[in-house]
ROZAVO-293259 format. One record per residue (C-alpha): x, y, z. Coordinates in steps of 0.02 Angstrom, whole numbers, plus 50000, padded with zeros to 5 digits. Example, Ala and Ser with C-alpha at 12.3 -4.5 7.8 and 13.67 -1.06 7.14 Angstrom:
506154977550390506844994750357
END
This chain:
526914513754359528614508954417528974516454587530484525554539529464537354419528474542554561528344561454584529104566554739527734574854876527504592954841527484605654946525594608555039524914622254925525544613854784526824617954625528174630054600527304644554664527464636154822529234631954830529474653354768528444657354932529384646655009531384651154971532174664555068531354682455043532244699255037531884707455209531114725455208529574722555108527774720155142526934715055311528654702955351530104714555339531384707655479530514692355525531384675755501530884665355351530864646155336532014641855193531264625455174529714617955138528354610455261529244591955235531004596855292532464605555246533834600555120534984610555205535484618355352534604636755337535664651955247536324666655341534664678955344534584686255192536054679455116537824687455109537284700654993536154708955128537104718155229538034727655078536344731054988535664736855155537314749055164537144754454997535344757754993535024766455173533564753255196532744764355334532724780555225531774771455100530124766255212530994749155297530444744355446531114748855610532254735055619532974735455462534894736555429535444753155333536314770555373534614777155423534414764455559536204762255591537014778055589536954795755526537134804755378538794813755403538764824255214538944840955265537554845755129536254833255096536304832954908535554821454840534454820454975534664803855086532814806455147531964805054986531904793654846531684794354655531824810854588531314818454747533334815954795533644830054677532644842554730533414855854855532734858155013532114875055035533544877155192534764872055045534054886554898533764899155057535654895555136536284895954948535594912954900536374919955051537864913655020537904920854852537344938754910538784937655064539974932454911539444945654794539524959754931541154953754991541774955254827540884972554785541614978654948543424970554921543254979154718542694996654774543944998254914545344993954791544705004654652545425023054655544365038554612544825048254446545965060354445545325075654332547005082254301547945065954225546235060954138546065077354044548185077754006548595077953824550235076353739550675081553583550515072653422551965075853290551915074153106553585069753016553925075852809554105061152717556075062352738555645059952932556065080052979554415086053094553365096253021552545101353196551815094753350550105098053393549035097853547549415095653747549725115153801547575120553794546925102153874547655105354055546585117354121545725112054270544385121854365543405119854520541675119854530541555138954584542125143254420540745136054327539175144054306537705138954372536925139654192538385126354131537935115954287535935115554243536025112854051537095098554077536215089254216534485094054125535145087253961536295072554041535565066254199534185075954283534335063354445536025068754459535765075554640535125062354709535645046954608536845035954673538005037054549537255022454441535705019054355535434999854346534475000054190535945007154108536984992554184535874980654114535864986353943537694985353959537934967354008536384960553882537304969553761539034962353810537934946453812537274946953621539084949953559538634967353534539554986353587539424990653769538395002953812539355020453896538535024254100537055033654080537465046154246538525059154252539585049554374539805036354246540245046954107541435053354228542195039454252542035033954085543165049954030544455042654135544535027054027544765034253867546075027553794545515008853863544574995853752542634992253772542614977053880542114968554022543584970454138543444988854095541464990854138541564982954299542974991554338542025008954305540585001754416541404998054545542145017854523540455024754491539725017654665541115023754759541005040354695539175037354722539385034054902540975044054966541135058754856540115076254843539275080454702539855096054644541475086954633540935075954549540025084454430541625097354414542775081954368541325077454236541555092754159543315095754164543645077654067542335080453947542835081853750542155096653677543055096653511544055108453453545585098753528544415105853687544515094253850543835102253995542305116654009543635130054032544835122753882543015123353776542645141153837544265146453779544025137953601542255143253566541985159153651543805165553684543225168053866543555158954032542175145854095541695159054224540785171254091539945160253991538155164253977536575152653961536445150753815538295147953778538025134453892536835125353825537715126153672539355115653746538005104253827537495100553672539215097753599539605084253736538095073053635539525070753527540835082453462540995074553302539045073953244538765092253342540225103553322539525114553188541595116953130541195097353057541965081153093542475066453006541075056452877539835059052756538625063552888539735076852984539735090052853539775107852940538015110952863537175094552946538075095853114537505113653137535995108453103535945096253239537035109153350535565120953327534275109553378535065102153528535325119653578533635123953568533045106753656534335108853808533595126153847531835119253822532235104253954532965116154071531245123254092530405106354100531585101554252531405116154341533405125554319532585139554184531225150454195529975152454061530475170954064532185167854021532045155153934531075167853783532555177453790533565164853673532625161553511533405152253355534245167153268535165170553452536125152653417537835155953510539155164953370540835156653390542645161653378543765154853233544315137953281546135139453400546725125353304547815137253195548735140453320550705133053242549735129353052550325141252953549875138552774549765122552709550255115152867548525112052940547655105552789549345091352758548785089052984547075086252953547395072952800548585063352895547295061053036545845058252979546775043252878547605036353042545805039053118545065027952977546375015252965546405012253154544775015153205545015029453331544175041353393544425060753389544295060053587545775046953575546675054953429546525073353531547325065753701549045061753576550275053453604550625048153423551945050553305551485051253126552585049852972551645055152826552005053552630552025071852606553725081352515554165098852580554965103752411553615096652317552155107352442553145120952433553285120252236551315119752246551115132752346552235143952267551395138952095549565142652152549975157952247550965163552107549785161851976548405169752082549425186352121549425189751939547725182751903546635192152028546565208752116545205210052224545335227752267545175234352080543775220952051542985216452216541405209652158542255198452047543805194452107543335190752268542825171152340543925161352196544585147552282546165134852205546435118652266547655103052212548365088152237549795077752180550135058352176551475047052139551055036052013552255019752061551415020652254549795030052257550575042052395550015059452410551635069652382550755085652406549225094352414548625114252411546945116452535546905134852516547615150952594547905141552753547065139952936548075155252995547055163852848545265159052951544975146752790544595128152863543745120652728545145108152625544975111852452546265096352408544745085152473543495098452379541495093652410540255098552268541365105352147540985097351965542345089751877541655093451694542465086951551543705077851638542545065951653542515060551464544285048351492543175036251587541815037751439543175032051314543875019151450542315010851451541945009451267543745002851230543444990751380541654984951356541274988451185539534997851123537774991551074538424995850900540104987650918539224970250968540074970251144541754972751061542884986351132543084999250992544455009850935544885026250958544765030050769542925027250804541855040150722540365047950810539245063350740539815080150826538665092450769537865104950883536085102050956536325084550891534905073350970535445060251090534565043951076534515030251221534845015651203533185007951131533545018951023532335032451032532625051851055532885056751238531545069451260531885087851384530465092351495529615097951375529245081351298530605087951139531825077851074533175084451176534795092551083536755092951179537275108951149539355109251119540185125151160540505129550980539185130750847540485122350715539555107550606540945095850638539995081550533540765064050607542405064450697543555052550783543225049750976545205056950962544665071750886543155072951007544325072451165545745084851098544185100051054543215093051194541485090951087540025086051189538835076951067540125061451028540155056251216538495062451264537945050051141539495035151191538855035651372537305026951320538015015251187539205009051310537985010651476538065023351623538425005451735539735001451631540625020351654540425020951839541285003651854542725011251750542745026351860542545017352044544155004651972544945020451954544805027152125543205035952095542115034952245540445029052233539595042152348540385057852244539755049552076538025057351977536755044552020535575049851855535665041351681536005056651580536605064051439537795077551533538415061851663539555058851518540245078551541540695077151719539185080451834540155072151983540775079052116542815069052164544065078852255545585085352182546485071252278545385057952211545415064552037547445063752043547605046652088546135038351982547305048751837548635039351898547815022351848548135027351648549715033851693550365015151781549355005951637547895001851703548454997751880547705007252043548255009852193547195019752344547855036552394548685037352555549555049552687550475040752805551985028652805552015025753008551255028553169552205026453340551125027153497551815021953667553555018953576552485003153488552635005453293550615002553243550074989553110548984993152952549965008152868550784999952743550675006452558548964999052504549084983852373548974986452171547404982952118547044978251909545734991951857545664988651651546784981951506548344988951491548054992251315546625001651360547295013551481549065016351358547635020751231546785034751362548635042351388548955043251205547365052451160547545064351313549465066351236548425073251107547515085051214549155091351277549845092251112548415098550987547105102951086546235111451230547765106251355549105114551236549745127651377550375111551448551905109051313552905122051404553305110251515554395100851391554255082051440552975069851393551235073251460549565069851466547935077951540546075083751513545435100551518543485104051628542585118351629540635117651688539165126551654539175147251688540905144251711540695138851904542035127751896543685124651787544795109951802546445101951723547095083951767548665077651698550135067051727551715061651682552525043951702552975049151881551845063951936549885063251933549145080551957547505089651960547105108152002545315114052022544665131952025543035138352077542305150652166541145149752348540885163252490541795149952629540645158152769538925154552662537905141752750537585132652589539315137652489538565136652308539675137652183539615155452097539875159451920541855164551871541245174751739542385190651718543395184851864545115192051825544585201851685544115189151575542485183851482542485166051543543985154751634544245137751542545395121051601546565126251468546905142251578547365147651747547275127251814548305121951668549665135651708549575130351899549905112651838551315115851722552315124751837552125116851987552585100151882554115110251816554825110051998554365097252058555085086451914556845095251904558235084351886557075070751850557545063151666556215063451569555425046951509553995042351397552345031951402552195016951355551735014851158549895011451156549404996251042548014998650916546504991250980544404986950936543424988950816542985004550729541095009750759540085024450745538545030850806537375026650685538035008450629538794991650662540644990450695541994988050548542094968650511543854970450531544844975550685546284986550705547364972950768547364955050693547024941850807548674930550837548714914050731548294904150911546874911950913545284903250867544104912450760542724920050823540874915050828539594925350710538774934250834536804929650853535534933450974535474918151070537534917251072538894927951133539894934651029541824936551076542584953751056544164954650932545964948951045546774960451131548684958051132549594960251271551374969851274552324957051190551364951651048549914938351179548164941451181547884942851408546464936851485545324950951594545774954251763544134950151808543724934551695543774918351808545144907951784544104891351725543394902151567545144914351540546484905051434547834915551437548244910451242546644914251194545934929951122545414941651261543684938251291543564921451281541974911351336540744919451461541134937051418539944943651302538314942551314536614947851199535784959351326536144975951246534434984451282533994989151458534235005951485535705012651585536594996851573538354994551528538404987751349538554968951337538394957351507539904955851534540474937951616541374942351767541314950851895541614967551901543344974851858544674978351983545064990052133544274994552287543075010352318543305011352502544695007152592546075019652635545085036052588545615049852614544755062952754543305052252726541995053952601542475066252460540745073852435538935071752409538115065652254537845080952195536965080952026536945099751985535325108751954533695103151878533655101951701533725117951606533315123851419534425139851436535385138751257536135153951184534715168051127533915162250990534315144350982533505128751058534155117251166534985115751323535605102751463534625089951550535065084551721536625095251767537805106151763538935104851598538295111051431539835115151352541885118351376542265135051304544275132151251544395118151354
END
């Protein structure tokens, strides 16, 4: 082999391994760290020798802090070199991986004090700055005044009875017991918080949810002096911060006197000697034990516990005595179990000693109507701005309302009028006695409540509003929303199609009432069962027409279920109606006006046929200024669609007809268009009319209640004022027309709007007429044979100017607006479940809103009148089912 092929001489050990070993090394590791190396191997160098460890060392040896990481004792690095200087060692310099992140325990131990020292620093800095309540400015109220629609005041209310202060000498000793039994039985030796209670709070706050109010008394008390602040965070560890400084540098008895002097006790009541006053017409001082536990119990919560009532559904005067009664008797009992009551005295209070009350001071400055127009306008500022009676009863707040003085005072002077002549309770006091009148009037164009009549006034001792009545029937005023909802949805008989007016349906006496499979609805007997009318006449078929202007029962006890009790109520709640005051069963008499709306609802769901079909919610009040700052959210609420236009000019002509021909004809005197329905329920318990004009909606109730029953049933009006029975067509029909009289003058007259013929004529036995009343338009396609797996389109429904319109609640991508009304997706073939509403109808459900804006809350229970009774006249069969109405003598 030729000698410049030779392989050079290799390293002794042999290969590349060798000449690895053999190259520089990286000093720190193994047995060698900070030893020279050879850089060469064993047969000489090819170079002079690098610097040791090359000129990246010294930096990597920097970086790295070679001695903190296990190099030997000669090794370059801050650990050998010099000091950590971090003034905390974090990430630890010591350790290595992920030790470097974990504190030291000196670290977590100096942290933690740090915190605390923070944290009481800043407790001690916040309750030094704080300032204690001040009983006096926390229980000051001002006045609130309410403005006539023109913007004159109609009075101020409030301030003078919420600024009396008293020390703790002046409360009893049984007012100090009940209330730290009932409130805070630690109360003497607390510290003014309870950190449980602060917890709750802050998970709470943390979940998104309410905070929670301080469980002490000392927090309450200095919760009171927050009132009028908002719920939040700022605010709760502000009143902490309070709360422990009253905990540590203030006495308890005046502590628990400031407690009790910022309290709300209703009534307008802040303060114990303010609620003394308005319960008991005594001073603090006298109040008695059990007296005292009944204002402990009020301070659970005025609204749910003053037995007067508050505002909701579930404040009625007969529920929140009922919870009065039983806190009552619970305080007393826990006074015993903590030791401030004997059992001896305690046995000397037993249910029927519950506390009797004064008449509520409110009436002090509401003479007549004046209270009831008060109350109204508040509890709709209440509801529209979420506020609280404690808030609304500290004032401040100026309130322009939607009432007219003329227009009230027109009312008044019409019911009080008509009720002078009408009754005389000292010649008849066992009849004349307990009839009670209430009404309300609406504008038409706005929905505003122009006036309203609550009864003899709060001066009189009479609280209860009978404008926003609770429980009194509406009878056959009811029957408009029947025919509504057959001319808007159509019948089982009329294919889905809405039928006409001219519509014939049998009126006979004790006619059975079939459902709608088809089949007799049976009594409780297991009988067919047979609507009575009020009039034994064998009126043979009629025209719904002819069945509103007589008022016969058996053509619409029948409609309801050809059309569906679903399909009514939707009618009715697009209207106005409220849900909660609406007869929840699927009877015959639901059709004959079981429900239960106030006079004020009732006026403005009239007003719908008056504007054509449009609604708009009631409302009170125009403005609210608090704090000079002009609040938002009382604007006049927005128009709402509730049903064809045609349809609801149809409704007004045939209660024209009422007014002209029929049960409503006391109403021509007033000698301008018109149009109303006559109510009268069974044994006569309650009579009704409703009517408007194009400008005016009215309706005047009468019915008769002992006010200071527990359960204020409604009472029969037979005889009252010397007559056999009192109809609709009588004393609330009188009422009407001359209160409309006045309150129209110098108004020009002016007439509905011609209503169109519309539907199909049906009857109650058959299939609509093949032809409608009103020929489609030559656009208009022709219609589908109806079968059972199509839907068949109800007959067009022009519009105003000659146009079939589409629904107000068809959707837009099956509506065309030159198509017949209808259209695809509106009918439907399921006609046959019981209580449903005719044909499915495509949409959703018609227009208007059930809720918002109501007035003084919810306008009564569901109440559906007695159980179902076979009482006909002597010798004849028959009888109502499921409520009140069986028949509207002259209504």
């Amino acid at each position: 082999m030729s000698e410049h092929r030779r392989k050079p001489p290799q390293p002794q050990g042999g290969g590349r391994a060798s000449s690895r070993r053999a190259a520089p090394q990286r000093p720190g590791r193994g047995a060698e760290a900070g030893r020279d190396v050879p850089t060469a191997s064993p047969s000489g160098p090819y170079a002079d020798p690098p610097p040791q460890g090359g000129r990246t060392q010294p930096r990597r040896a920097a970086q790295r802090g070679s001695a903190g990481r296990g190099r030997g004792a000669g090794a370059p690095g801050r650990g050998a070199g010099r000091p950590d200087k971090r003034l905390i060692n974090y990430p630890r310099s010591d350790k290595q991986g992920w030790k470097r992140f974990l504190p030291s325990w000196k670290l977590v131990g100096g942290t933690v004090l740090g915190f605390f020292a923070v944290i009481v620093a800043g407790a001690g800095i916040g309750i030094a700055m704080v300032n204690k309540p001040d009983p006096n400015k926390a229980a000051e109220a001002q006045n609130n005044v309410f403005l006539w629609a023109d913007g004159s005041q109609m009075v101020a209310t409030g301030g003078s009875m919420n600024r009396q202060i008293v020390g703790i000498d002046q409360i009893p000793l049984s007012m100090q017991n009940a209330v730290i039994a009932a409130e805070n039985e630690s109360f003497e030796t607390d510290k003014g918080v309870d950190p449980m209670g602060i917890a709750r709070a802050v998970w709470n706050m943390a979940k998104g949810g309410s905070t929670q109010g301080g469980s002490t008394i000392t927090q309450q008390y200095v919760k009171n002096n927050f009132l009028g602040s908002e719920q939040t965070l700022k605010r709760k560890v502000t009143e902490l911060f309070i709360a422990i400084n009253l905990g540590i540098s203030e006495d308890k008895d005046v502590v628990l006197a400031g407690y009790l002097n910022t309290a709300y006790y209703g009534r307008d009541a802040y303060g114990i000697q303010a609620a003394a006053r308005a319960y008991f017409g005594k001073d603090a001082r006298d109040l008695n034990p059990s007296e005292s536990a009944f204002l402990a119990s009020v301070l659970k919560g005025p609204n749910l516990y003053n037995p007067d009532g508050g505002i909701g559904a579930a404040a009625t005067p007969e529920l929140n005595e009922t919870r009065a009664r039983k806190r009552w008797s619970w305080v007393l009992d826990r006074e015993v179990e903590v030791g401030r009551m004997s059992k001896e005295e305690r046995s000397k209070y037993k249910d029927a000693d519950f506390p009797a009350r004064i008449e509520s001071a409110q009436a002090r400055g509401m003479n007549g109507q004046i209270g009831y127009l008060v109350e109204t306008a508040k509890q709709y500022v209440m509801k529209t701005k979420d506020i609280t009676a404690e808030q609304m009863a500290l004032g401040g707040y100026r309130i322009k309302t939607t009432f007219q003085k003329p227009k009230v005072d027109a009312l008044t002077k019409a019911v009080e009028d008509t009720r002078d002549d009408f009754l005389d309770e000292k010649k008849r006091p066992e009849l004349d006695t307990f009839v009670q009148f209430g009404a309300a009037s609406v504008d038409v164009k706005t929905g505003a409540i122009v006036a309203l009549y609550g009864g003899p006034g709060w001066d009189k001792k009479y609280f209860s509003n009978n404008a926003n009545t609770s429980g009194v029937p509406v009878g056959s005023t009811w029957k408009p929303y029947v025919l509504a909802a057959a001319m808007q949805y159509g019948t089982q008989n009329s294919k889905g199609k809405g039928i006409s007016v001219d519509s014939k349906y049998m009126a006979d006496d004790l006619t059975v009432i079939k459902n709608r499979q088809g089949k007799p609805l049976l009594d409780k007997n297991g009988e067919p069962f047979r609507q009575k009318n009020e009039s034994p006449t064998a009126f043979g078929y009629v025209t719904l027409n002819e069945a509103m202007e007589k008022s016969i029962n058996v053509p619409f006890a029948q409609l309801v279920f050809d059309v569906g009790h679903t399909k009514v109520r939707e009618v009715a709640r697009s209207t106005g109606i409220l849900d909660d005051s609406m007869d929840k069963g699927d009877n015959a008499s639901f059709a004959l006006g079981t429900s239960t709306p106030s006079a004020i609802r009732m006026a403005d769901s009239y007003a719908t046929f008056a504007a054509s079909g449009t609604h708009r919610e009631p409302f009170s009040v125009t403005e609210v200024i608090k704090d000079g700052q002009t609040l938002s959210g009382f604007e006049a609420p927005e128009d709402q669609r509730a049903m064809d236009s045609a349809v609801a000019d149809n409704v007004t002509k045939v209660l024209e007809n009422v007014v002209q021909n029929g049960t409503g004809v006391k109403v021509k005197k007033l000698g301008r268009p018109a149009a109303g329905k006559t109510g009268t329920t069974d044994q006569n318990k309650s009579a009704w009319f409703v009517g408007y004009t194009p400008e005016l909606s009215t309706s005047v109730t009468l019915f008769r209640t002992d006010p200071n029953s527990k359960d204020k049933k409604l009472i029969s009006m037979n005889g009252v004022g010397g007559t056999d029975s009192i109809h609709g067509g009588d004393i609330p029909a009188v009422i009407w027309t001359e209160y409309m009289r006045e309150a129209l003058k110098g108004t020009p007259a002016k007439d509905f709007p011609e209503a169109e013929d519309i539907g199909v004529e049906a009857d109650s036995a058959g299939a609509p007429s093949p032809t409608p009343s009103v020929a489609p338009s030559p656009s208009s396609s022709p219609s589908p044979s109806p079968s059972a797996s199509s839907s068949p389109s109800p007959s067009p429904t022009p519009s105003k100017g000659g146009k079939p319109s589409c629904k107000p609640w068809d959707w837009e991508l099956y509506c065309d607006p030159n198509a017949p009304s209808g259209g695809a997706g509106n009918g439907g073939a399921g006609n046959g479940g019981a209580g449903n509403g005719g044909a499915a109808n495509g949409g959703t459900t018609s227009g208007g809103t059930t809720g918002g804006g109501m007035i003084g809350g919810a306008d009564g229970g569901a109440s559906t009148g007695p159980s179902p009774s076979n009482s006909g006249r002597p010798g004849r069969p028959g009888g109502v089912t499921g409520g009140w109405p069986t028949g509207e003598p002259g209504s």
